[in-house]
N, CA and C atoms as a LAMMPS dump frame, in Angstrom:
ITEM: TIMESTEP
0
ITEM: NUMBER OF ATOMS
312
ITEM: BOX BOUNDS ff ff ff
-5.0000000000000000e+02 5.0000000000000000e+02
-5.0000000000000000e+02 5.0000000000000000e+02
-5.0000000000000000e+02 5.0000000000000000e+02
ITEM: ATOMS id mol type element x y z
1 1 1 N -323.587 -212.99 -171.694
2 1 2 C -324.359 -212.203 -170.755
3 1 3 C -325.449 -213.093 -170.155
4 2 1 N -325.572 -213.403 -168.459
5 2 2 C -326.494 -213.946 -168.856
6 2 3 C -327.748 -213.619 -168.076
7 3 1 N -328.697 -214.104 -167.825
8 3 2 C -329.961 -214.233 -168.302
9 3 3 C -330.993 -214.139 -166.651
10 4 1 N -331.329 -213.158 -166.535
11 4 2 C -332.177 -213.116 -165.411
12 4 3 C -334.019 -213.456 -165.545
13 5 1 N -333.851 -214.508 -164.432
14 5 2 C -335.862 -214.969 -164.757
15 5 3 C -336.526 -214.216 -163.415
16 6 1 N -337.316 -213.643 -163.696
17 6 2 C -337.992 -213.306 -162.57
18 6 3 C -339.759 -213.562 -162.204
19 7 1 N -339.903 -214.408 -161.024
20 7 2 C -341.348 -214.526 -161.172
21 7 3 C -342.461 -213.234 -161.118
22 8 1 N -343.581 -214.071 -161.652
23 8 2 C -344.063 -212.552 -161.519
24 8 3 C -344.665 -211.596 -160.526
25 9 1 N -344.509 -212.475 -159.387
26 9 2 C -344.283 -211.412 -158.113
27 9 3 C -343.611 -210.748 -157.502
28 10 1 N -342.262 -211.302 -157.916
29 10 2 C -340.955 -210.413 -158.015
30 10 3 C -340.747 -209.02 -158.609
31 11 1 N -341.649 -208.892 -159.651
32 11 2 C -341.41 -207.513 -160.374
33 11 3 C -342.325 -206.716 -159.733
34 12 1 N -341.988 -205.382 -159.584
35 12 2 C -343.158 -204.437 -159.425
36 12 3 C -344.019 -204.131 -160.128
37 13 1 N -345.134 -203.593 -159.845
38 13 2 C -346.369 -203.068 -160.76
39 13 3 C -346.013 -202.178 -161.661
40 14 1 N -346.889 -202.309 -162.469
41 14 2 C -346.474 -201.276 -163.671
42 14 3 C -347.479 -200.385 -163.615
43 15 1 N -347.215 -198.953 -163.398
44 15 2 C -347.622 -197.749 -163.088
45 15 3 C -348.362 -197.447 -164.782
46 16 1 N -349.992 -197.262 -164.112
47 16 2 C -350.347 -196.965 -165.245
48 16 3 C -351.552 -195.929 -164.831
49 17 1 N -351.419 -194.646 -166.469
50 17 2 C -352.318 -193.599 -165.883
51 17 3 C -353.755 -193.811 -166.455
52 18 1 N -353.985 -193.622 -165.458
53 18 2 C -356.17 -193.568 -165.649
54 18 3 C -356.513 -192.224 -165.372
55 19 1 N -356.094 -191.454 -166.598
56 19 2 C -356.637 -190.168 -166.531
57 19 3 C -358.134 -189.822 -166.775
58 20 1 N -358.702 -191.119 -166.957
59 20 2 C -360.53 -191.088 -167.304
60 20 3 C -361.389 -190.876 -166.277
61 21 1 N -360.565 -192.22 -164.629
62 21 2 C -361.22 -192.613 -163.705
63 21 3 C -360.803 -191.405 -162.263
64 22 1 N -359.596 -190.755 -162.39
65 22 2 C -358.948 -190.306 -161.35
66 22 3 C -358.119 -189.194 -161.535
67 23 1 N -357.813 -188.287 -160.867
68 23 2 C -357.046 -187.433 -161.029
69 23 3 C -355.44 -187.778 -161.283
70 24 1 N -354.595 -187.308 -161.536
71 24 2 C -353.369 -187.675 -161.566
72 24 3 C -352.491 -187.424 -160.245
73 25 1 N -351.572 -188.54 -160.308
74 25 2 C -350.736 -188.069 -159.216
75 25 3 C -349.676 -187.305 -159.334
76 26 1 N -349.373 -186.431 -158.121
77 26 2 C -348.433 -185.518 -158.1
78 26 3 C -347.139 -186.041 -159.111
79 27 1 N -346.258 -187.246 -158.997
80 27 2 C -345.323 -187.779 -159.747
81 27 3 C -345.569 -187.529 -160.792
82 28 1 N -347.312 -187.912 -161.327
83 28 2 C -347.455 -188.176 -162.985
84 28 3 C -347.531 -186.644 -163.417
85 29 1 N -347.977 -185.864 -162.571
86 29 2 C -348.662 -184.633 -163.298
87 29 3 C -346.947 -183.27 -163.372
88 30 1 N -345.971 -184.236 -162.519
89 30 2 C -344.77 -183.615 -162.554
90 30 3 C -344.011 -183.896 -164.065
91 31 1 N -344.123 -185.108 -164.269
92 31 2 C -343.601 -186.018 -165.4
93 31 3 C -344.285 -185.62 -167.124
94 32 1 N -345.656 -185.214 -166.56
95 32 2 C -346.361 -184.935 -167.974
96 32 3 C -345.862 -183.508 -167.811
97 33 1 N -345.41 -182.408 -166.99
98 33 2 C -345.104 -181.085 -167.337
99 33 3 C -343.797 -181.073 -167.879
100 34 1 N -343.195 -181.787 -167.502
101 34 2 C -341.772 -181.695 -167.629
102 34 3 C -341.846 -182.539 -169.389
103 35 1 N -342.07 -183.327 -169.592
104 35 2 C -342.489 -183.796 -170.868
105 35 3 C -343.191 -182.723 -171.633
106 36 1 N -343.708 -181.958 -171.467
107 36 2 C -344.414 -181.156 -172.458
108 36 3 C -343.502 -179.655 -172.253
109 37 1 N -342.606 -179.037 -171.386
110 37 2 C -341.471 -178.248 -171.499
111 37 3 C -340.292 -178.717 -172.554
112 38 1 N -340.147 -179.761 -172.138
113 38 2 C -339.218 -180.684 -173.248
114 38 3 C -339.563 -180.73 -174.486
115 39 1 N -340.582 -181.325 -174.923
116 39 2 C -341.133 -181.449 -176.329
117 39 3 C -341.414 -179.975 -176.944
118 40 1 N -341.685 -178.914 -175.919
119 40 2 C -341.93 -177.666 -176.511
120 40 3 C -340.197 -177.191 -176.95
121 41 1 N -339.547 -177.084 -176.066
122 41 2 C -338.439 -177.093 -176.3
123 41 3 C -337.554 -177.566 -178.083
124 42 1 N -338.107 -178.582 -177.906
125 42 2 C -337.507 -179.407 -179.352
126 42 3 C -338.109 -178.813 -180.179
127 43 1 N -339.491 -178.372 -180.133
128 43 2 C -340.206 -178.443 -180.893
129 43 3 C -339.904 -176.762 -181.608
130 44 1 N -339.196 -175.665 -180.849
131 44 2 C -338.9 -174.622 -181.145
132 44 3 C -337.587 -174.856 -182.238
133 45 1 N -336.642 -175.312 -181.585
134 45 2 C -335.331 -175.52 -182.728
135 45 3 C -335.723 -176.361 -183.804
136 46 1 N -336.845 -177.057 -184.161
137 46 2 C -337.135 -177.572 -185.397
138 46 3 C -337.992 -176.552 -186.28
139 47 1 N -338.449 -175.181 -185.422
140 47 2 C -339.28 -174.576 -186.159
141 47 3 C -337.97 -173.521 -186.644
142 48 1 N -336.948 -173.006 -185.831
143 48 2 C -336.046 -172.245 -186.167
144 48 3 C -335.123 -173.129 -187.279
145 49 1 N -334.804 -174.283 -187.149
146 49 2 C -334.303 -174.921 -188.327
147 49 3 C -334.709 -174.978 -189.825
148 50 1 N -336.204 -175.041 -189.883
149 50 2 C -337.249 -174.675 -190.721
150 50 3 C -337.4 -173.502 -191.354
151 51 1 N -337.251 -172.686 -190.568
152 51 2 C -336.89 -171.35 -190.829
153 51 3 C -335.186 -170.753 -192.032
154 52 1 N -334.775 -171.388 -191.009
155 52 2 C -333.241 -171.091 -191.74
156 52 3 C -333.165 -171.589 -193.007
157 53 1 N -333.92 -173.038 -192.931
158 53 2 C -333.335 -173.555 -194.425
159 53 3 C -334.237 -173.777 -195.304
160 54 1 N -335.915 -172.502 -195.486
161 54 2 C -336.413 -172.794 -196.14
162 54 3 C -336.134 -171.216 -196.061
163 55 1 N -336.649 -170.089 -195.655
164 55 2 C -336.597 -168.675 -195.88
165 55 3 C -335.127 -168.397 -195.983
166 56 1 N -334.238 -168.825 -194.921
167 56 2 C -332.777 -167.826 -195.069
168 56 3 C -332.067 -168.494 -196.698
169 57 1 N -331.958 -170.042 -196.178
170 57 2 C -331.115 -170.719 -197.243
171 57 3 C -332.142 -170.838 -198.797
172 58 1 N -333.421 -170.721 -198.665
173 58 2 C -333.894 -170.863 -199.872
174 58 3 C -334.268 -172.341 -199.939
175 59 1 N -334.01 -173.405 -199.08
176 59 2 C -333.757 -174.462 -199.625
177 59 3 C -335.126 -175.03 -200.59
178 60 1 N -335.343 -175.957 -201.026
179 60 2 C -336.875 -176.49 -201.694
180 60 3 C -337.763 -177.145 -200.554
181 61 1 N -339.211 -177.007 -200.254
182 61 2 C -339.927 -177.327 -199.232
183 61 3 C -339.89 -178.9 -199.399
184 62 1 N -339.836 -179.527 -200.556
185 62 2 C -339.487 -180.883 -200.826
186 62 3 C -338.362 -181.958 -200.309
187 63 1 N -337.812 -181.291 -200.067
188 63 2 C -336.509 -182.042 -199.9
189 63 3 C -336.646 -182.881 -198.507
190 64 1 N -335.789 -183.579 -198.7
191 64 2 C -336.061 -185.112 -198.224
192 64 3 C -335.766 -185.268 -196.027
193 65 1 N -334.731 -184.385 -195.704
194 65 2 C -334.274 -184.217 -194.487
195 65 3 C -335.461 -183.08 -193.92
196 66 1 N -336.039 -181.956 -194.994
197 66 2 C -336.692 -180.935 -194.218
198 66 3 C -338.213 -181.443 -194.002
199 67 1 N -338.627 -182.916 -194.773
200 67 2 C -339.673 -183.645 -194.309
201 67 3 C -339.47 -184.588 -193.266
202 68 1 N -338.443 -185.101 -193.155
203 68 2 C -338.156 -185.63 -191.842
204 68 3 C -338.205 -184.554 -190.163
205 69 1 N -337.847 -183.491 -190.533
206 69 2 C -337.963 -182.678 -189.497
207 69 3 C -339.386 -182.421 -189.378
208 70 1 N -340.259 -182.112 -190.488
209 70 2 C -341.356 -181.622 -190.178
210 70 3 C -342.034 -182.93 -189.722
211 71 1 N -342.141 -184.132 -190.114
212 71 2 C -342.648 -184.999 -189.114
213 71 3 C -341.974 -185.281 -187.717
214 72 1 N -341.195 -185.284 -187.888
215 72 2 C -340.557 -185.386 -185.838
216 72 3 C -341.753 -184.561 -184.983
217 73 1 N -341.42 -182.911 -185.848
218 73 2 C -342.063 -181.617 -185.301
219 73 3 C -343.648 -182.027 -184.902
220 74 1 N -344.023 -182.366 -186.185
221 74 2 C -345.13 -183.184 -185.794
222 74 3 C -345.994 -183.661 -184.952
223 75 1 N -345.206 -185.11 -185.109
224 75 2 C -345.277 -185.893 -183.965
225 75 3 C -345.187 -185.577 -182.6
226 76 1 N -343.98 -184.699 -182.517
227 76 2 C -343.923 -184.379 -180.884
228 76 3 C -345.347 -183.403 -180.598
229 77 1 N -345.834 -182.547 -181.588
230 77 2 C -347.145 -181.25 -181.194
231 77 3 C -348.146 -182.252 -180.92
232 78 1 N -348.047 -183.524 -181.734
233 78 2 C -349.395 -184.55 -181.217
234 78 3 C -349.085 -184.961 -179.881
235 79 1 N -348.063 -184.876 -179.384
236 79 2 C -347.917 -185.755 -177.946
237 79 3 C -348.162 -184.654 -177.078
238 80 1 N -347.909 -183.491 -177.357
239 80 2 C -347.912 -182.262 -176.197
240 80 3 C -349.847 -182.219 -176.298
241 81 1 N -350.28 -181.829 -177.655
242 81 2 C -351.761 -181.846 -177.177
243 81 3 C -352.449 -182.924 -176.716
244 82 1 N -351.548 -184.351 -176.726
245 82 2 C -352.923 -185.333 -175.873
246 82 3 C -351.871 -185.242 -174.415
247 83 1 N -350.672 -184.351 -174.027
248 83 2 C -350.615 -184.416 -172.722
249 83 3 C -351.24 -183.355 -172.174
250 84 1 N -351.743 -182.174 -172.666
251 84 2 C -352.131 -180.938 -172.85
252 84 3 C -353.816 -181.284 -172.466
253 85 1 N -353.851 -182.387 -173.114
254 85 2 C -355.257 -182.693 -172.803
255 85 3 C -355.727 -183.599 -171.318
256 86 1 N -354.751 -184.236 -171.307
257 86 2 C -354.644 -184.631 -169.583
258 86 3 C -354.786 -183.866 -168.631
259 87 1 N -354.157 -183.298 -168.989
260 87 2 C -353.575 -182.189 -167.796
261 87 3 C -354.926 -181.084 -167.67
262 88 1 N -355.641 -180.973 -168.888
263 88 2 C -357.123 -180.055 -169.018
264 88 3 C -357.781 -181.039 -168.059
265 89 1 N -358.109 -182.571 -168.336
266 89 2 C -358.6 -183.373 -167.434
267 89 3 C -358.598 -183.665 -166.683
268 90 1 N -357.148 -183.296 -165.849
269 90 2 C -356.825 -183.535 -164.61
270 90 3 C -357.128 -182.365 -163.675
271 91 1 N -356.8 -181.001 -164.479
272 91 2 C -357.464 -179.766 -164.018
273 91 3 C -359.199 -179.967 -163.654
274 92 1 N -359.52 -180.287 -164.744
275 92 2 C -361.181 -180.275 -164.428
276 92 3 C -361.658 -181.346 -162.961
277 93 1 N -361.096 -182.322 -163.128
278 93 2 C -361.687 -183.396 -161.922
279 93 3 C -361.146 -182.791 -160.837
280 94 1 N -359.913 -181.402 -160.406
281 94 2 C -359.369 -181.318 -159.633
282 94 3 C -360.703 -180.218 -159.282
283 95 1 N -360.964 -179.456 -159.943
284 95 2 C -361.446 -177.95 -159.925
285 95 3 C -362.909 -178.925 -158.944
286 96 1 N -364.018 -179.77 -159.826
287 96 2 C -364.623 -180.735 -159.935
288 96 3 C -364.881 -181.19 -158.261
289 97 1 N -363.753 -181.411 -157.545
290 97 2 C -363.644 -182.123 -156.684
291 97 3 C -362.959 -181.208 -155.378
292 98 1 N -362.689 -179.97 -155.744
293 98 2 C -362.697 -178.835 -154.854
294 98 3 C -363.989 -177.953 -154.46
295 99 1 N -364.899 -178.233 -155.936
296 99 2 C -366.395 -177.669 -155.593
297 99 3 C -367.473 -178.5 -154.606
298 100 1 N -367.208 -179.325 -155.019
299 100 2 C -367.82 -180.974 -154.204
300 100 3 C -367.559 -180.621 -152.705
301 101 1 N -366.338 -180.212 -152.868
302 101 2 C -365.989 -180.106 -151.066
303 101 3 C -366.359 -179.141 -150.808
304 102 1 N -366.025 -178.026 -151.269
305 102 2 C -367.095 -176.372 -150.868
306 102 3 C -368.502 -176.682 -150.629
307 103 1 N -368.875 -176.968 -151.394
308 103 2 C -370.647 -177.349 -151.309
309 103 3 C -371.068 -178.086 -150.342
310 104 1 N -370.166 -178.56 -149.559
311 104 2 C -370.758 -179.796 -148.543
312 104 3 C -370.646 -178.784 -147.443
């Protein structure tokens, strides 16, 4: 296989979010919803899985696959609340910057 070099003006920029300095852009703020529908999504069939095989099946809360699920589950609720939290931030500078303009 071989081997592509590219200088580094050749590549495009790498899109990066500054949710501190700026509001988000339409693309990003499409991308973080759709990411946090998704992760909610997953995040339901790991709670119904949880369900089944600790209340229906009885299984032991110990066991080795139903801790692997509960960290996935996890993990993904940490990514929805710091996108959850963007998106609060991106709301506020928007709200922020609609009053700014009323007031003038």
């Amino acid at each position: 296989m071989p081997v592509a070099f590219h200088l580094a003006f050749e590549l495009p920029p790498v899109p990066t979010l500054a949710a501190e300095e700026e509001a988000l852009t339409p693309h990003e703020l499409r991308i973080i919803k759709d990411q946090v529908r998704k992760n909610s999504g997953v995040i339901e069939g790991y709670v119904k899985r949880l369900d089944l095989f600790l209340n229906r099946e009885k299984y032991p809360q110990e066991e080795k696959f139903l801790r692997k699920i509960r960290e996935r589950m996890f993990l993904l609720m940490e990514e929805n609340d710091t996108f959850r939290r963007l998106l609060c931030r991106h709301y506020q500078l928007e709200t922020g910057r609609a009053r700014a303009v009323a007031l003038r």
